[in-house]
C-alpha positions in Angstrom: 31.3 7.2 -26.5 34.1 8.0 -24.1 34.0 10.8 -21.4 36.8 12.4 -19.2 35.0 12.3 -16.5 32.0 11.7 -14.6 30.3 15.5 -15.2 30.3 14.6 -18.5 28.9 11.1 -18.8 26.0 12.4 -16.4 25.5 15.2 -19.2 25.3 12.4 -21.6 26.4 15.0 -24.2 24.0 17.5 -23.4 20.8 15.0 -23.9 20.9 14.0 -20.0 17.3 14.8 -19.9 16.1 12.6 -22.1 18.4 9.7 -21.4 17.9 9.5 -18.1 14.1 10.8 -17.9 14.2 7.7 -19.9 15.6 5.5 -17.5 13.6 6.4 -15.2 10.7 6.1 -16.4 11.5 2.3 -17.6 12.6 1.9 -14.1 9.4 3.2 -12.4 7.4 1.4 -14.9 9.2 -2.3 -14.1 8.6 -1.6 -10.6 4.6 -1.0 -11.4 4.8 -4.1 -13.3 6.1 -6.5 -10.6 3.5 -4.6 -8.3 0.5 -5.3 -10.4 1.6 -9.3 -10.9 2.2 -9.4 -7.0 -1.4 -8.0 -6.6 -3.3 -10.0 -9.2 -1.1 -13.0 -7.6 -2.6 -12.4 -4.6 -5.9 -11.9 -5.8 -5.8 -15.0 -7.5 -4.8 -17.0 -4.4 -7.6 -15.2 -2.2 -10.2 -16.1 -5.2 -9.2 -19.8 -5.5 -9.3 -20.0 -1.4 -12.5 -18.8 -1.3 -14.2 -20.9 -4.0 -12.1 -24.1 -3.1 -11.5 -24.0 0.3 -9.1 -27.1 1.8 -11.1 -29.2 4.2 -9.7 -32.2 5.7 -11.5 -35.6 5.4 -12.3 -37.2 8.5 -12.8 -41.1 7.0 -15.9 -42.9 6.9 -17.7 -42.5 10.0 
């Protein structure tokens, strides 16, 4: 496709709302995604801490 101008490559030949309702939503849903691993990540970390915690070892006394 080629457009004279920015007007009409924003128009996206009339279909603007669904290509770029489209991107958006993709967009906003990628977001969510890194979200959610970043939270589960998290979680994940807090779980293992709690069930393993690190102690040191002081030797044979």
């Amino acid at each position: 496709m080629r457009w004279n101008n920015w007007a009409e490559f924003w128009a996206m030949g009339g279909y603007a709302l669904y290509v770029w309702g489209s991107v958006g939503l993709t967009f906003l849903l990628m977001m969510a995604e890194v979200w959610v691993a970043k939270r589960r990540h998290q979680q994940t970390l807090s779980v293992l801490q709690i069930n393993h915690p690190t102690t040191t070892h002081q030797g044979p006394q």
